[in-house]
C-alpha positions in Angstrom: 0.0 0.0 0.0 2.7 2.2 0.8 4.5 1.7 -2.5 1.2 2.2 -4.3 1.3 5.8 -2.6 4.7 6.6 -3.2 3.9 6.1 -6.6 0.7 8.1 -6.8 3.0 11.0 -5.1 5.5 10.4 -7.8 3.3 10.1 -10.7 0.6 13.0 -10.0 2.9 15.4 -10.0 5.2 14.1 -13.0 1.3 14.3 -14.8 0.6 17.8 -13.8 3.7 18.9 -15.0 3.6 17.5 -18.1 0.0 18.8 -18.7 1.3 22.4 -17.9 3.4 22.0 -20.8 1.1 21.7 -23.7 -0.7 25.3 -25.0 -4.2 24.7 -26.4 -3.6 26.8 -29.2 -0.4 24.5 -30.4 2.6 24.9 -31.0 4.0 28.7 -31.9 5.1 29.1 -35.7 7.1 32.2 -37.0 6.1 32.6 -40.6 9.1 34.6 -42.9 8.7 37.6 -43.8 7.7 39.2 -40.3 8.9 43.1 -39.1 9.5 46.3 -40.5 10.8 45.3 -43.8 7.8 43.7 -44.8 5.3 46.3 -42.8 3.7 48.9 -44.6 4.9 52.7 -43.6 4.8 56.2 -44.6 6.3 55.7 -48.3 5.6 51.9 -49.1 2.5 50.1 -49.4 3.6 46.5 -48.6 2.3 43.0 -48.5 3.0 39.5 -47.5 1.1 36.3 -49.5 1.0 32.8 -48.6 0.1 29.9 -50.7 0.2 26.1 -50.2 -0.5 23.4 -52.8 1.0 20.1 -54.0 1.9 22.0 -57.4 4.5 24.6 -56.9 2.7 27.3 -59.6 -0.4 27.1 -57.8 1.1 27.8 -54.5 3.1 30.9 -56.2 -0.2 31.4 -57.6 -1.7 31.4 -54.4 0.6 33.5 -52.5 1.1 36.1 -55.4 -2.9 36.4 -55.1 -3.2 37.0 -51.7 -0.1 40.0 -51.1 -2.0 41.2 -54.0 -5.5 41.6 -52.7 -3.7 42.6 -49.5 -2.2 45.6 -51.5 -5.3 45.9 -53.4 -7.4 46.5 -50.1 -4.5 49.0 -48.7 -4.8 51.5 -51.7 -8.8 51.5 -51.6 -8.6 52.2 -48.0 -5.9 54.9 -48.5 -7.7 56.7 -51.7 -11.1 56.4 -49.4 -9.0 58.4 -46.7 -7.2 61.0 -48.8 -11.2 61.4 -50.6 -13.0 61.7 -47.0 -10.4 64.1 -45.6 -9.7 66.1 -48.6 -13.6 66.7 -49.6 -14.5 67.6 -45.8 -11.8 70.2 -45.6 -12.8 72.0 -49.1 -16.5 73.7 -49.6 -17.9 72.6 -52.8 -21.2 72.3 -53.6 -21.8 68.3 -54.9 -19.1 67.0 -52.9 -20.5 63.7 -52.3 -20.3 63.3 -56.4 -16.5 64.3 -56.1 -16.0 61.9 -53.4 -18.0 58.7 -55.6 -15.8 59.8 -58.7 -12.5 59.5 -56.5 -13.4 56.2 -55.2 -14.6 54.6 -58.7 -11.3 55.8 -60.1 -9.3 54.1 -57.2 -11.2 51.1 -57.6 -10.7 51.0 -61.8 -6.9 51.7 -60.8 -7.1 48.6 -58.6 -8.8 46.2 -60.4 -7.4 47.1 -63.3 -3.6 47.5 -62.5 -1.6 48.3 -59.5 1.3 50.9 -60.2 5.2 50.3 -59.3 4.9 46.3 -58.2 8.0 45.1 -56.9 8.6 41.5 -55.3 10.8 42.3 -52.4 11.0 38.8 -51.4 10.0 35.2 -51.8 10.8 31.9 -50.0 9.5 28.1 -51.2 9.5 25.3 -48.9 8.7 21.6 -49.9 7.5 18.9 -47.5 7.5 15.8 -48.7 3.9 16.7 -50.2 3.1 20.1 -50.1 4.6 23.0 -51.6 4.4 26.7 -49.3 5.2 29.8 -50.9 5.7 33.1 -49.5 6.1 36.3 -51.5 5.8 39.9 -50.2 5.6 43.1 -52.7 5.6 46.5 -52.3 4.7 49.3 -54.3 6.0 52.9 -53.5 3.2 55.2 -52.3 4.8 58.0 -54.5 4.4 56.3 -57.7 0.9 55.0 -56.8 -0.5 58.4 -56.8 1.7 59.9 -59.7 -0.2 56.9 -61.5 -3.2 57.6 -60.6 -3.1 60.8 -61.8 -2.4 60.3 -65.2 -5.2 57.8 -64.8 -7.7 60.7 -63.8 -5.9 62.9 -66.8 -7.4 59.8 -69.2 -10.2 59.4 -68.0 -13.1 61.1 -70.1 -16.3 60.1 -67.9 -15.1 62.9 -65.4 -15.5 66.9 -65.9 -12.6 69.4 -66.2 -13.8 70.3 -62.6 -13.8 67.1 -61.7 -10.1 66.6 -62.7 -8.9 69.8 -61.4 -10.1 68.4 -57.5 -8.5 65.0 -57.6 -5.5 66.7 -59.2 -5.1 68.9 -56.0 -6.2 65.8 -54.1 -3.4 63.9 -55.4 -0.6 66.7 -55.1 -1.5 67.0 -51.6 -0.7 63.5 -51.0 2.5 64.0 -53.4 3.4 67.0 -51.7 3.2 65.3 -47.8 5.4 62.1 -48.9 8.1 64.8 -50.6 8.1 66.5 -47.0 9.5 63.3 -45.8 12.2 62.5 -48.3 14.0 65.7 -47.1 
């Protein structure tokens, strides 16, 4: 009996111990491609993609898609900003129109083409079965908004007016990210 309580005292705790040791969540990966390098800021827009599959294109594919839309989904967000602020600091009478025009255009730019891509990195891992890719781009802010002004130059379903406002719009936002290359 005694040994059969020495050896409850010595398991139980050896149990607990061990139990203590495993997170429900699992165990902790670091994906590459984590920090500041890869982290948009004040002049880059930046984006990382991941992609599995058993065919190495379609995991490129994969990963190419997704920093993609993630860039995609930065510039809308951005061009929504710049609109909103821009259009509540000026006093023009349709400025809800203005604002609707600037989107659109930002979204045609989008869909249709993203200015200045550049692959900053890309890593491809192969397990036995599975390929994983990971690719991150960038695109500078700078040339993004030079492009999308020559877009609004070509673009004959807005007004003269309508031109002139993103034009300031956009040399605003040209103007602040030369301010911080001096």
């Amino acid at each position: 009996m005694k040994n059969l309580i020495r050896l409850h005292l010595f398991i139980l705790p050896l149990l607990f111990l061990a139990s203590c040791g495993n997170n429900p969540l699992g165990k902790k990966v670091k994906e590459p491609f984590t920090g500041n390098k890869y982290e948009s800021n004040a002049r880059f827009f930046r984006a990382v993609g991941k992609g599995v599959s058993r065919d190495d294109q379609v995991a490129w594919k994969k990963a190419s898609h997704h920093a993609k839309s993630e860039l995609a989904s930065q510039i809308n967000t951005r061009i929504k900003e710049v609109s909103d602020d821009y259009l509540s600091s000026t006093e023009y009478e349709d400025k809800s129109e203005i604002t609707a025009k600037f989107q659109s255009l930002s979204r045609l730019i989008v869909n249709t083409q993203i200015a200045d891509l550049r692959k900053i990195d890309e890593v491809k891992y192969f397990n036995e079965s599975d390929y994983t890719v990971f690719i991150a781009y960038e695109i500078k802010k700078k040339a993004m908004f030079k492009f999308l002004k020559k877009q609004s130059e070509l673009d004959n379903n807005l007004s003269a007016r309508e031109k002139k406002i993103i034009n300031e719009m956009i040399d605003e936002q040209i103007a602040e990210l030369d301010k911080l290359d001096d």
